[in-house]
N, C-alpha and C positions, 0 to 999 in steps of 0.2 A: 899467273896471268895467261888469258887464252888471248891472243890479240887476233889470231885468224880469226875467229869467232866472233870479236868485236869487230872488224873490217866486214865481216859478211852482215853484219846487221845494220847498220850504218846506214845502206841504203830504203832497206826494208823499213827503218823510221821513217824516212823522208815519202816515201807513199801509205804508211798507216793511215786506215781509217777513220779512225776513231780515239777519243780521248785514254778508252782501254787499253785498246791495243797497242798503242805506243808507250804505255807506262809498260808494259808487261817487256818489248823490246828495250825499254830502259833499264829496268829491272834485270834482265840478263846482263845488256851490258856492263853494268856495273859491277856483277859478279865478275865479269870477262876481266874486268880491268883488276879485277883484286881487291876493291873496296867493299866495306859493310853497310853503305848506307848512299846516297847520291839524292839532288836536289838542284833540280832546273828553274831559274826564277827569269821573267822577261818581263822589263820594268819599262812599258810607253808614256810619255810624257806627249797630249793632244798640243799643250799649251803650259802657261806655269802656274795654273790654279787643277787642270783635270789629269790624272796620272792614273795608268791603268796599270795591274799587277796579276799576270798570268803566271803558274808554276806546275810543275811535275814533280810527283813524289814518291820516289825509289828507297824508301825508311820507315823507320817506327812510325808509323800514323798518328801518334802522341806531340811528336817534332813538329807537323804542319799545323796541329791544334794550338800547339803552344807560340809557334812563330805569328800564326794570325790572331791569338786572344789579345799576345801581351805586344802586337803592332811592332814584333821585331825588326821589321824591314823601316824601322824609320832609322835605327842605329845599326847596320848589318852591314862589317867590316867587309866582307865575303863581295858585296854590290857594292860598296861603296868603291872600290878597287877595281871594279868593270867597267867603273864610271870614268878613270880615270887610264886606265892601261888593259893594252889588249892581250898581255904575255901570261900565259899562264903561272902559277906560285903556290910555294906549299904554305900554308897557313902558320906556319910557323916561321916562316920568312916576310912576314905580313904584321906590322905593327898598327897596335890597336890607337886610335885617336883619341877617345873620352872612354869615361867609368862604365857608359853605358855599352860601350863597345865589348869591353871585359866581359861585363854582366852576358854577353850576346856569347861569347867564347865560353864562357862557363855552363849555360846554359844549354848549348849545343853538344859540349863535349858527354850530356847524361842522356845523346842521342845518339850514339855511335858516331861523334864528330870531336872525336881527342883530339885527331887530325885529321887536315883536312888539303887535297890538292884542289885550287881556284882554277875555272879555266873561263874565262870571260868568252863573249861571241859576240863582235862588234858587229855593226850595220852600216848600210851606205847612208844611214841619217842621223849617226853620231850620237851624240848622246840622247836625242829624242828617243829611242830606243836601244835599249840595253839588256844583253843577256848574260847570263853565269851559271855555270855548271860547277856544281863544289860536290865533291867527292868524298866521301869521310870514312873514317877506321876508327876503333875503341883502341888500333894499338899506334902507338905515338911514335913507331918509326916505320911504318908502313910505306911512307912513301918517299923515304932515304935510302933504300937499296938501290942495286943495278938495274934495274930493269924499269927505273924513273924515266930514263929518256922517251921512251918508249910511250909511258904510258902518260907522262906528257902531251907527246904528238896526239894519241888516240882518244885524250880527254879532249885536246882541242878540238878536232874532227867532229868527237857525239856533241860537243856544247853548240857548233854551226849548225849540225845536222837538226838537232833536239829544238834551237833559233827557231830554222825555218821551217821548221813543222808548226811553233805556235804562229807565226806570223803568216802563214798560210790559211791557219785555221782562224783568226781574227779577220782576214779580210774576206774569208767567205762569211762571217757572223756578219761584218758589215755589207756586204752588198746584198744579203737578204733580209737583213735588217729595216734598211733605209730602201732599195727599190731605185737602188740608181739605172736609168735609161742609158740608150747609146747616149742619144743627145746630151746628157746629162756629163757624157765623161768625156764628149766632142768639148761641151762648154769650159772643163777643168782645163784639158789638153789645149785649148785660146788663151787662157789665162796663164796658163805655167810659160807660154812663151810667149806673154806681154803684150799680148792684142788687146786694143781696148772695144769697147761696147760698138763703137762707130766700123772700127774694123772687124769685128768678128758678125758683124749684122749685115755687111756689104758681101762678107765671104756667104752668107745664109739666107739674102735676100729680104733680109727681116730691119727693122727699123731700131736704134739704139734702145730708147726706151722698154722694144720689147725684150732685148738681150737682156736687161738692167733688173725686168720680170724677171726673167727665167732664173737668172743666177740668186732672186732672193727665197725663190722656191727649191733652191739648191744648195745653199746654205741653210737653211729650215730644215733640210733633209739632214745635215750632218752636223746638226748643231754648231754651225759654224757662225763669226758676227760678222763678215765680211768674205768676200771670195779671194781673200788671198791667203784667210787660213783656211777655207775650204779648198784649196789647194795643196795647202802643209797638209792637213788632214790626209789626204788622197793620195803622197807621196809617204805618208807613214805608214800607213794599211796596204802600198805597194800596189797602187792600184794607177800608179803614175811611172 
């Protein structure tokens, strides 16, 4: 394990450019850490019908075909354990829930993931979004040696780091996306702290009914049905 090497890269993710360039610093670090394979998944829930699924893929290119034809992230013990706890775990310390879970472990393991170190990346918006970094090896005690503590910590570290690289890059897709205005993130920022239409139109000189405009040309922009998931919206994309 090189962990100097993984601590100097670390930061150089968090300013990467580009979807490339961060895989390629992914890629090393994983060698850094001593494993053959690694896989970043960052799972947004807008709401409880729209769920977005953003990943990085430091592996066989065969694993990310197979994970997305056969829709493995609907049984994916690996996130489903991110969902629920922030502590990193080796995959073998990690009990499967249904058949299809299994199916997901078996299926993984013919992608350099015999075994595998979990290291989730929690958010200030809880489970609305949710990240995990799973680390993997074809050899099945790779990550029961000495130098587990360690690489522990530095899985923890790239899975934050590798977070806010995708959630940085979703909220620049959304604000070029959609063309939100100041005004537009003056209106969110009234609303997230509870001003109503009467009040936020006396602060702006403007009449309620026209605030009541604005915010449904504001919702429209973000797909939202009301403005106070155009709000949640706003503080998911981290834009609040």
């Amino acid at each position: 394990m090189n962990d100097i090497r993984v601590l100097q890269l670390l930061p150089l993710i968090a300013e990467a450019g580009s979807t490339g360039e961060v895989i390629t610093l992914f890629r090393e670090a994983v060698e850094g850490l001593g494993a053959d394979a690694g896989v970043f998944l960052s799972c947004l829930r807008d709401d409880a019908t729209r769920t977005s699924l953003r990943s990085l893929w430091a592996c066989d290119p065969s694993w990310a075909a197979d994970y997305a034809s056969q829709r493995r992230f609907e049984h994916d013990p690996w996130l489903r354990y991110a969902s629920t706890d922030a502590e990193p775990i080796r995959s073998s310390d990690l009990a499967c829930s249904s058949t299809e879970e299994h199916a997901f472990i078996r299926a993984a393991a013919k992608h350099s993931f015999t075994t595998a170190l979990v290291a989730p990346a929690p958010s200030h918006v809880g489970l609305s979004r949710v990240g995990v970094l799973c680390l993997g090896s074809a050899d099945s005690g790779r990550f029961d040696g000495e130098n587990y503590p360690q690489v522990r910590v530095l899985a923890r570290a790239l899975a934050m780091e590798l977070h806010h690289w995708i959630a940085k890059s979703m909220r620049k897709e959304l604000l070029q996306g959609v063309h939100l205005t100041e005004a537009d993130m003056q209106l969110l920022r009234h609303e997230a702290a509870g001003h109503s239409s009467k009040v936020i139109g006396a602060t702006m000189n403007l009449e309620a009914k026209t605030i009541d405009c604005r915010f449904q040309r504001l919702n429209a922009k973000l797909g939202a049905p009301d403005r106070r998931s155009a709000v949640r919206i706003a503080r998911l994309y981290g834009l609040l």
